[in-house]
N, C-alpha and C positions, 0 to 999 in steps of 0.2 A: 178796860177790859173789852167793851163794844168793839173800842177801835182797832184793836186786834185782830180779834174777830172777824171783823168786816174787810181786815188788808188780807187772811186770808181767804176767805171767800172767796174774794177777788182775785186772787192769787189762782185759786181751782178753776175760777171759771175761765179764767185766759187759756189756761193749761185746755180746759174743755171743748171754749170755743176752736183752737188752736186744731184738736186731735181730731173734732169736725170737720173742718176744712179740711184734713189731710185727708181724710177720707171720701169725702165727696171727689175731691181729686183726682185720687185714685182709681175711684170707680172710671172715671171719665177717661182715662188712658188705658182700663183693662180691657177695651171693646174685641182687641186682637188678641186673644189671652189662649185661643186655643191651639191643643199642642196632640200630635200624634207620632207616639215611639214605638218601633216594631224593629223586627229582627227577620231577615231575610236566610232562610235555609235550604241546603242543596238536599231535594228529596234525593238523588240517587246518590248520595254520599251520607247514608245514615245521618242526616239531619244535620250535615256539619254549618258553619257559618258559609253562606255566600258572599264573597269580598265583592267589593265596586257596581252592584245590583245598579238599579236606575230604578226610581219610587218617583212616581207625579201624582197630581192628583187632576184628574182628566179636565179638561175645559180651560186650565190654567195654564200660568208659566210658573207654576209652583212646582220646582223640584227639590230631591236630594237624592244621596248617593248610600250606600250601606258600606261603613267601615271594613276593616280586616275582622271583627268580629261578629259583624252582620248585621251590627245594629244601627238604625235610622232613625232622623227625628226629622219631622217637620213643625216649626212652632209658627206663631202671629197667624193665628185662624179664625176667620170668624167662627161663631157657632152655626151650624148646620149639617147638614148632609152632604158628602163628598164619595166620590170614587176614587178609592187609591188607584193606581195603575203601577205592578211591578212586572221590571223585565230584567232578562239577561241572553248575549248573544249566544244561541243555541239550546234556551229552553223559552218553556212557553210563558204567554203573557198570562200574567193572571191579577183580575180586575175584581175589587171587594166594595162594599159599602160600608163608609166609615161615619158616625155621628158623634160630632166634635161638637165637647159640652166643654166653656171654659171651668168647672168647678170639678172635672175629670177627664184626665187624660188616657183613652184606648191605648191598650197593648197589645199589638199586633201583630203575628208570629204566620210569616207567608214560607211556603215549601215549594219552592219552584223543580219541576219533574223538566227533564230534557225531553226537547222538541223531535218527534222522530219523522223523520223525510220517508216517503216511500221508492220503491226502485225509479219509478215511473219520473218522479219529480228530482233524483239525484243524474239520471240522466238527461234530462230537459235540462239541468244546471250546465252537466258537461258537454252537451248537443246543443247548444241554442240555434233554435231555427230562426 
């Protein structure tokens, strides 16, 4: 009966020590674990989805693109403080501060409004001196 006993015990603690190690592991690989998912929308199109946006996060060479439904992900982040950067050609840029915590992921919902030229500057485009 002891010896039973003892083979399982033995038996848990393998299993134990085993689910240990998977776990210390793990930790050691989640360093880049953060993730930011947002949705880029056309303020002058009642908020419809903006396709093919350009999202970076400044200082970096970290980009991505916003789908046909407008939605972007950037993952493998460290944790900290970032500045997204969204653009699209002929609206304006518009730059947010994002705090990317691996244990939650920001959702992030930008409205880009088109950029408007004044007479002065659409003529210096077609007049270049």
């Amino acid at each position: 009966m002891h010896l039973i006993c003892y083979i399982i015990i033995m038996a848990h603690m393998k299993n134990f020590i085993t689910l240990l190690l998977l776990a210390f592991t793990s930790f050691g690989f989640a360093q880049n674990s953060g993730i930011i998912v947002g949705k880029v929308l056309d303020k002058e199109l009642n908020n419809e989805p903006l396709m093919f946006a350009s999202i970076s996060i400044k200082g970096s060479s970290i980009k991505s693109t916003s789908d046909v439904t407008g939605l972007f992900y950037i993952e493998n982040l460290q944790d900290g403080q970032y500045t997204l950067v969204c653009s699209f050609p002929g609206y304006e840029t518009k730059e947010i501060e994002i705090q990317v915590n691996g244990a939650y992921t920001p959702d992030i919902k930008l409205a880009l409004a088109a950029k408007t030229i004044s007479l002065n500057e659409l003529a210096s485009i077609k007049n270049p001196s």
